[in-house]
C-alpha positions as CSV (number, residue, x, y, z in Angstrom):
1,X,183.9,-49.6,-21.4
2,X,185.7,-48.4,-18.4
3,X,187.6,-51.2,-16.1
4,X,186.1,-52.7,-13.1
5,X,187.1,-51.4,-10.2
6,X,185.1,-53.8,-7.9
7,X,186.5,-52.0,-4.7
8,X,185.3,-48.6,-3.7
9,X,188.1,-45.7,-3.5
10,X,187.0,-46.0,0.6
11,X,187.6,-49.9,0.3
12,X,190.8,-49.5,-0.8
13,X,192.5,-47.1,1.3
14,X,190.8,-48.7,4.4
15,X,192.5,-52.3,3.0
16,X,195.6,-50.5,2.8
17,X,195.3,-48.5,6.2
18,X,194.4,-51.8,8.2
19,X,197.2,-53.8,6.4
20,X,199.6,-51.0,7.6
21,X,198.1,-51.4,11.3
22,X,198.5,-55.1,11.2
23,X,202.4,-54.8,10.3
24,X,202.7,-52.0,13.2
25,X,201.1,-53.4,15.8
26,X,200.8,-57.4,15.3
27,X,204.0,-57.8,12.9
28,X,205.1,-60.8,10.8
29,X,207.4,-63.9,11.3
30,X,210.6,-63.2,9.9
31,X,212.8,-67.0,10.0
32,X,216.2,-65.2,8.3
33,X,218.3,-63.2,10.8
34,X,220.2,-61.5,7.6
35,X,216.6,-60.3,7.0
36,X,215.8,-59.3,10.7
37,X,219.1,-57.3,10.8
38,X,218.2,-55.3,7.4
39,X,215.1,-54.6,8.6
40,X,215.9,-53.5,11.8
41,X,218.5,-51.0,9.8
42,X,215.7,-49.8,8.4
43,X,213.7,-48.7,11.5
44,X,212.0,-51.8,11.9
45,X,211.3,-53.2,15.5
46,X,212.8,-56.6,15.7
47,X,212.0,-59.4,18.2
48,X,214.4,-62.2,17.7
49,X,213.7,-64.7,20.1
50,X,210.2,-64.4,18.5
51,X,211.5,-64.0,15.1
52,X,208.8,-60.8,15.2
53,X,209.4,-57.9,13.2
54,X,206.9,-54.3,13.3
55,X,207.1,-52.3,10.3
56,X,206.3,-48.3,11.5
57,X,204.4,-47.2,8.6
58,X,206.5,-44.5,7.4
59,X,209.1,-47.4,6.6
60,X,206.7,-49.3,4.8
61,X,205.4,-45.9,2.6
62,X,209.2,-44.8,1.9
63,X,210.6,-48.2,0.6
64,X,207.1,-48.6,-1.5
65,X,207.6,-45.9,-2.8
66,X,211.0,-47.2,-4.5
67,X,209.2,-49.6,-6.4
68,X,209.2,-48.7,-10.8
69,X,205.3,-49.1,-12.4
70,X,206.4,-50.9,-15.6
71,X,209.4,-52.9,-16.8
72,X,210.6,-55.3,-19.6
73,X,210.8,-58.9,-19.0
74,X,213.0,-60.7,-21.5
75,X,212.8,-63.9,-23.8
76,X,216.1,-65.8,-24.4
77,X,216.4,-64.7,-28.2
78,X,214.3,-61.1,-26.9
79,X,211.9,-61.4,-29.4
80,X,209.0,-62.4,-27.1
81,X,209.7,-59.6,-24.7
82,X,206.5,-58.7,-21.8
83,X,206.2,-55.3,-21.0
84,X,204.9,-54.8,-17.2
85,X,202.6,-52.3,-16.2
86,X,201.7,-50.9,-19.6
87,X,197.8,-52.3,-20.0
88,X,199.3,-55.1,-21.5
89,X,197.5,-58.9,-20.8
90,X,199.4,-62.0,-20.5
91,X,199.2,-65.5,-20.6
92,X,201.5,-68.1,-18.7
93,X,200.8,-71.9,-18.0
94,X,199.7,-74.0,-14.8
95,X,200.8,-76.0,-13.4
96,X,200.3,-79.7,-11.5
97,X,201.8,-82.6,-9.2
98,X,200.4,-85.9,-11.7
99,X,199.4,-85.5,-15.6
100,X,196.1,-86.8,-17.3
101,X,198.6,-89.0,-19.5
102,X,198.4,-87.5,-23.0
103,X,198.1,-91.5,-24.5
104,X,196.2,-93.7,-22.0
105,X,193.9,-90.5,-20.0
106,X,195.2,-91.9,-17.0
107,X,196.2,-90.2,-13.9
108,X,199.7,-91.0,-13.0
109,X,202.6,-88.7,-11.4
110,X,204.3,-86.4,-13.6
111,X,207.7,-87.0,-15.8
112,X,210.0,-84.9,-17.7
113,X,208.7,-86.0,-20.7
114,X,205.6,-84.4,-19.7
115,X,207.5,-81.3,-18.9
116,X,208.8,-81.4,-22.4
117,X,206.0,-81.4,-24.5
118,X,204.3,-78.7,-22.6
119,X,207.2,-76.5,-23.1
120,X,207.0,-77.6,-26.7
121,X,203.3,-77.0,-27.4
122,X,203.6,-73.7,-25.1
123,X,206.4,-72.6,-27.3
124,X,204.3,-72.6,-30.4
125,X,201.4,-71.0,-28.6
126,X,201.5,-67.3,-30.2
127,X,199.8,-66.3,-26.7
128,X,200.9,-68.1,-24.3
129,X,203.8,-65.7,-23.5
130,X,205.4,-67.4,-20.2
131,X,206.4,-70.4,-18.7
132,X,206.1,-72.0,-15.4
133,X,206.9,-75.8,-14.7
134,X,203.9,-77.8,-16.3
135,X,204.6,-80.7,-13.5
136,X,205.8,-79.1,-10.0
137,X,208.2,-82.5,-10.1
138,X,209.9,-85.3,-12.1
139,X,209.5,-88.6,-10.8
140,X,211.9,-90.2,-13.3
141,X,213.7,-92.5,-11.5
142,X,216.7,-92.2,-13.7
143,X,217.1,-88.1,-12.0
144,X,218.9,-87.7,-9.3
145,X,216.1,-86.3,-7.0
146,X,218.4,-83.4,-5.6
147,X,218.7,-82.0,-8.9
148,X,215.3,-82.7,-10.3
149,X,214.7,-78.4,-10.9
150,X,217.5,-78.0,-12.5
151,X,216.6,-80.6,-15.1
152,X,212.9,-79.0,-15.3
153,X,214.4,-75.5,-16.1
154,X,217.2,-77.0,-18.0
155,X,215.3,-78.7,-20.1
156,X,212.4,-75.6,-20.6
157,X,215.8,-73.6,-21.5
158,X,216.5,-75.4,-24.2
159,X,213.3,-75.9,-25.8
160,X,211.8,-72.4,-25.2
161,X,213.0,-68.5,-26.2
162,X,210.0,-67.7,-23.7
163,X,210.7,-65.9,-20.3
164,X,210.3,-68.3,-17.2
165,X,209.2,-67.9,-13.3
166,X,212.0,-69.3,-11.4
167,X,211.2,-70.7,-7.5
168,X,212.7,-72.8,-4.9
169,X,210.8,-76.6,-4.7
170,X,213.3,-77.1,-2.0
171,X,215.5,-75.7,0.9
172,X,218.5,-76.6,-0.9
173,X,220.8,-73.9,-0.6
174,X,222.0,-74.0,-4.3
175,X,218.9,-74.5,-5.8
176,X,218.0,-70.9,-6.6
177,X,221.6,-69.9,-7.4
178,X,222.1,-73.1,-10.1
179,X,218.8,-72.4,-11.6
180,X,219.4,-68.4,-11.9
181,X,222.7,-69.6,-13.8
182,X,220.3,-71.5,-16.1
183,X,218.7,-68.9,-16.8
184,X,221.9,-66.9,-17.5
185,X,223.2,-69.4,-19.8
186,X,220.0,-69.1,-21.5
187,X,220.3,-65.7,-22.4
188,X,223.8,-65.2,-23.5
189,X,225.8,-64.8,-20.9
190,X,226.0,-62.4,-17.5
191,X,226.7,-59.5,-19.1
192,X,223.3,-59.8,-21.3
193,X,221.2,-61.7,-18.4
194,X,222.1,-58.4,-16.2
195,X,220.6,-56.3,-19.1
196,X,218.1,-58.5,-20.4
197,X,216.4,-60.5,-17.8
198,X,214.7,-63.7,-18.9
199,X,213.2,-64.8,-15.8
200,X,210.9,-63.6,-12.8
201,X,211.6,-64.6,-9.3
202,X,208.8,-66.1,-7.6
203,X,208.7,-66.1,-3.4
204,X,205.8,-66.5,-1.0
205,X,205.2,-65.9,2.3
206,X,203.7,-68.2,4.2
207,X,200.6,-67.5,5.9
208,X,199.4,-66.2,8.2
209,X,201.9,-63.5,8.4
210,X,205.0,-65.9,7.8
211,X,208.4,-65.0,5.7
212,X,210.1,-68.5,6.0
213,X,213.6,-68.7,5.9
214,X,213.2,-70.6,2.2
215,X,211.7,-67.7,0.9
216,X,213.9,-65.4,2.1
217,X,216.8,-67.2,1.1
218,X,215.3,-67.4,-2.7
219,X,215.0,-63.6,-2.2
220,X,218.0,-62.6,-1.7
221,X,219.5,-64.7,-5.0
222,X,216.5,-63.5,-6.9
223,X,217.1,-59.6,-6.0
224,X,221.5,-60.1,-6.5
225,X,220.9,-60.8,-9.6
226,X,218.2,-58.5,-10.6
227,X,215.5,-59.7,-11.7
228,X,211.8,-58.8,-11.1
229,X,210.1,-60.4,-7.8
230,X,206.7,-61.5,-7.8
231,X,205.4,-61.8,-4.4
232,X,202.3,-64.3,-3.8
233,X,200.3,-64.8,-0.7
234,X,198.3,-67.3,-1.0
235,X,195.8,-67.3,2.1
236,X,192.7,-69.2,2.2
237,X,189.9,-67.8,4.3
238,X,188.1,-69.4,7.0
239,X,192.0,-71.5,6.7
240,X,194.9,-69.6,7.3
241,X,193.4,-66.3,7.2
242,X,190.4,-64.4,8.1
243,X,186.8,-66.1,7.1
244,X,186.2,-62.1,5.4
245,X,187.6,-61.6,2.1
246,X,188.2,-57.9,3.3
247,X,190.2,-59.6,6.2
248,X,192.1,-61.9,3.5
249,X,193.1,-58.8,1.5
250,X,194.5,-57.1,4.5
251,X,196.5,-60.0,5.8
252,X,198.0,-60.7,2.2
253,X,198.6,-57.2,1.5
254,X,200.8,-57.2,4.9
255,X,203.0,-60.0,3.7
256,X,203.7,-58.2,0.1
257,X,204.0,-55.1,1.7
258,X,206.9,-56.8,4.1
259,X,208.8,-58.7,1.5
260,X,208.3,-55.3,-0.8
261,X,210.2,-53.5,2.4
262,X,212.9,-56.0,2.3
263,X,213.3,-56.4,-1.5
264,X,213.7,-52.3,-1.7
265,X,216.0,-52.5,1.0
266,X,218.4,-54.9,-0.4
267,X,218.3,-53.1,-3.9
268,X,216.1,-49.5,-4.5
269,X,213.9,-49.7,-7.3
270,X,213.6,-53.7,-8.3
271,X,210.7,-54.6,-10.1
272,X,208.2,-55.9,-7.5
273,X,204.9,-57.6,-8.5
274,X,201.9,-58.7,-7.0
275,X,200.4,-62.1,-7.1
276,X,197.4,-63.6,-6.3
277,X,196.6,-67.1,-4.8
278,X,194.5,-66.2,-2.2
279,X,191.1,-68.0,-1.8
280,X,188.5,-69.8,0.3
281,X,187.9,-73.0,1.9
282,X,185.1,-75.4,1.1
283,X,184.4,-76.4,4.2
284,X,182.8,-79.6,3.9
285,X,186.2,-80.9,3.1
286,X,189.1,-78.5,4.7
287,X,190.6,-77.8,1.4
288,X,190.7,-74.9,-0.8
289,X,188.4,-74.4,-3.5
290,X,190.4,-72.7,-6.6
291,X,187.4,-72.5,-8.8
292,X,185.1,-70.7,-6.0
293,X,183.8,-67.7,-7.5
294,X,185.1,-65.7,-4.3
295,X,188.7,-66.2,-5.8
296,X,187.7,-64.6,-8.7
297,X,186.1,-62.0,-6.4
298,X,189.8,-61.6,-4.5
299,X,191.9,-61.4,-7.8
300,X,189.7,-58.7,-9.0
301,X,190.6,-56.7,-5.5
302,X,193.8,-57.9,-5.6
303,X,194.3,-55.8,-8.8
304,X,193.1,-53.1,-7.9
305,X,195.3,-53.0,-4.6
306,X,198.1,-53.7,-7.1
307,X,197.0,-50.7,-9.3
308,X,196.7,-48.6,-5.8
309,X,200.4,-49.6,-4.9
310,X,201.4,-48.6,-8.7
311,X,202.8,-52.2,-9.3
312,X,202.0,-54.7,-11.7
313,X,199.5,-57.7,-11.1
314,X,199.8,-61.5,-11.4
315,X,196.4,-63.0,-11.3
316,X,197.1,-66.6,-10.2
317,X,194.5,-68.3,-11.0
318,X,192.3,-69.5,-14.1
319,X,191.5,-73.0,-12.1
320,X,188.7,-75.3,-11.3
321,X,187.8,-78.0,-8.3
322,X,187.0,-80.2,-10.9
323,X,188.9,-83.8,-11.0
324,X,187.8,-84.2,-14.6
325,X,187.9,-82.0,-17.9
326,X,184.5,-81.4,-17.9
327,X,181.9,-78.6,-18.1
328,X,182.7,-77.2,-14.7
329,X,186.2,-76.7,-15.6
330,X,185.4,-74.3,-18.5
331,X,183.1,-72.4,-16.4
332,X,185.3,-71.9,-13.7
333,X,188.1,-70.9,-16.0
334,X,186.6,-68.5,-18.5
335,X,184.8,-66.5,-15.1
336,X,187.9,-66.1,-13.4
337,X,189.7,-64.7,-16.8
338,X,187.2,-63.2,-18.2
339,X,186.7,-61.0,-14.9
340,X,190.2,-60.4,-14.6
341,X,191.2,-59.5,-17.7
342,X,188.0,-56.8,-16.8
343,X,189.8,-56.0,-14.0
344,X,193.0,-54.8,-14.8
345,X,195.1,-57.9,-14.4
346,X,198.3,-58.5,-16.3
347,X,199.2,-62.0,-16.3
348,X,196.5,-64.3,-15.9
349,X,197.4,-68.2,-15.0
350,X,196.6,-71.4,-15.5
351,X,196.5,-72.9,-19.2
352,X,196.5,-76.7,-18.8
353,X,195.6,-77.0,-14.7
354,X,192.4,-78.2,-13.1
355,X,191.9,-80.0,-9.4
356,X,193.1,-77.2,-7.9
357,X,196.3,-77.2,-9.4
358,X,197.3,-80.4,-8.7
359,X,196.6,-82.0,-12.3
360,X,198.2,-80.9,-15.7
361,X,196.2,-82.3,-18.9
362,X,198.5,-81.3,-22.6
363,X,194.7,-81.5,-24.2
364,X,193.4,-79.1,-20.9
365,X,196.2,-76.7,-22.2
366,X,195.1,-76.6,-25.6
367,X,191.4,-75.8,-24.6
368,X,192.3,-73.8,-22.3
369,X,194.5,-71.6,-25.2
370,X,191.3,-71.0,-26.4
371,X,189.1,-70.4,-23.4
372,X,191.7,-67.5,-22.6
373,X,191.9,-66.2,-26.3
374,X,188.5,-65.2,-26.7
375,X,188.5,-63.3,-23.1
376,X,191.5,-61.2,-23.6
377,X,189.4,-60.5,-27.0
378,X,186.3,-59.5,-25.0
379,X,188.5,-57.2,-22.9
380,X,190.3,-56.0,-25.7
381,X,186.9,-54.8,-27.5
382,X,185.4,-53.6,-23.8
383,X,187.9,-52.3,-21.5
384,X,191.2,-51.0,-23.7
């Protein structure tokens, strides 16, 4: 069975034509000046009492250009390796704030015990072939709370041979570079972390149509030292973007499309990727509802915009609204992976999340192993 493509050839270019329109005439928010100069190198027009920059859409298409289709992602011992762009479909886990504790199924904010034994069960999960923080924090009070992502990736290090996403949880200005020498340690040394890179960099703009200086900071560390950079917008329509999902795809394909200028500034042809978190709001509430059956709906666009732009895809999602492990939550989650795994995607997100990613449940993980396992089989049978 052939893939979904659920845009139109028409759709597509006229995503891509109106994201190039919004970079030329409207711009984005650029916070760095380093990033303002390059860019203004470049050909860019650069405002920086606004912090504006316009991208001239012959700048954009020449740096995209730059970008490789497929590359190798490493594990620490390079025996789980994950090559990019090559039809392959991944797995990689969620993530939350507080954990359903594994021993009372209370809620309560999360520790680095937790962190632990996610990394432990995700190490001995044959497909589950990334990692990214179970917890997004450890509230040990024993931690010193400036270092608390270096013990999260330090610890993840030395439990799992698995590649990890690497990202900033705050603006301090050694956080990228300490954890990026984790990672190094990890695999062997700078000589074989230069050849062999164990780790993706993970930046988002903010949005609408906002590179904060945090993220480009993280940037600049992540493309030094080579690895691959997955870009994410994350808009929510009806939020902070367009109420349209046509409009949403636009706006987020104009922040990767600027961070994919920069990135191919600083170093032509590092791995860029695509990532998806964009969705919609529910309304009733003013939050944003994960398990909505529109985000599904974006993801599936967003790779085949991803696809169009010859890059590989992250789908980030495989989440529910749900505050509870209940029915909803495995509806919600096998849709979303089961359409894009149809769809093209090549990492798809989420084992062990639910309440819109703000809750990480060890049992969640384990169902959800298996939620994931028999769509990837589905897609294997129908679309490979």
């Amino acid at each position: 069975m052939k893939r979904i493509d659920y845009l139109a050839p028409g759709d597509v270019t006229a995503i891509h034509e109106a994201s190039l329109r919004v970079l030329e005439s409207v711009g984005v928010k650029v916070e760095h000046p380093k990033a303002r100069a390059l860019l203004q190198a470049a050909g860019c027009e650069v405002d920086d009492s606004a912090q504006i920059v316009k991208f001239p859409a012959k700048v954009v298409e020449d740096h995209r250009k730059n970008v490789p289709s497929n590359f190798t992602v490493y594990g620490s011992d390079r025996k789980v390796n994950l090559e990019f762009g090559k039809g392959n479909l991944y797995f990689y886990t969620g993530s939350g704030v507080d954990v359903i504790d594994f021993d009372t199924d209370q809620r309560r904010p999360g520790l680095l015990k937790d962190i632990c034994e996610a990394t432990k069960v995700a190490q001995v999960m044959e497909h589950c072939h990334q990692l990214y923080p179970p917890v997004a924090w450890a509230y040990d009070e024993w931690i010193p709370q400036d270092f608390v992502p270096e013990y999260i990736w330090g610890e993840m290090f030395k439990l799992s041979t698995k590649s990890m996403q690497l990202l900033f949880f705050t603006e301090k200005e050694d956080e990228v570079p300490n954890l990026l020498k984790i990672a190094e340690i990890a695999a062997g040394g700078p000589e074989s972390f230069r050849k062999y890179p164990n780790v993706i960099g993970l930046v988002t703009p903010t949005p609408p149509l906002v590179w904060s200086h945090a993220a480009l900071h993280a940037t600049f560390h992540f493309v030094d030292a080579g690895v691959p950079i997955l870009i994410v917008p994350g808009a929510i329509a009806g939020g902070t973007g367009p109420a349209t999902l046509a409009g949403v795809l636009v706006q987020a394909m104009a922040e990767f499309l600027a961070g994919v200028v920069l990135v191919q500034i600083l170093k032509p042809g590092n791995p860029v990727i695509y990532g998806h978190y964009n969705t919609v709001m529910d309304m009733r509430f003013g939050t944003y509802a994960s398990g909505a059956v529109e985000s599904s709906m974006l993801a599936a666009a967003g790779a085949q915009l991803a696809r169009f732009y010859g890059v590989p895809n992250y789908g980030i999602y495989g989440t529910s609204d749900s505050h509870l492990q209940d029915q909803q939550v495995g509806y919600e989650k096998a849709i979303q992976w089961l359409l894009g795994a149809q769809a093209g995607v090549d990492v798809l997100h989420g084992l062990g999340n639910i309440n819109n990613n703000t809750l990480f449940a060890l049992s969640q993980m384990v169902i959800d192993y298996d939620i994931g396992g028999v769509g990837a089989i589905i897609s294997d049978s129908l679309v490979r």
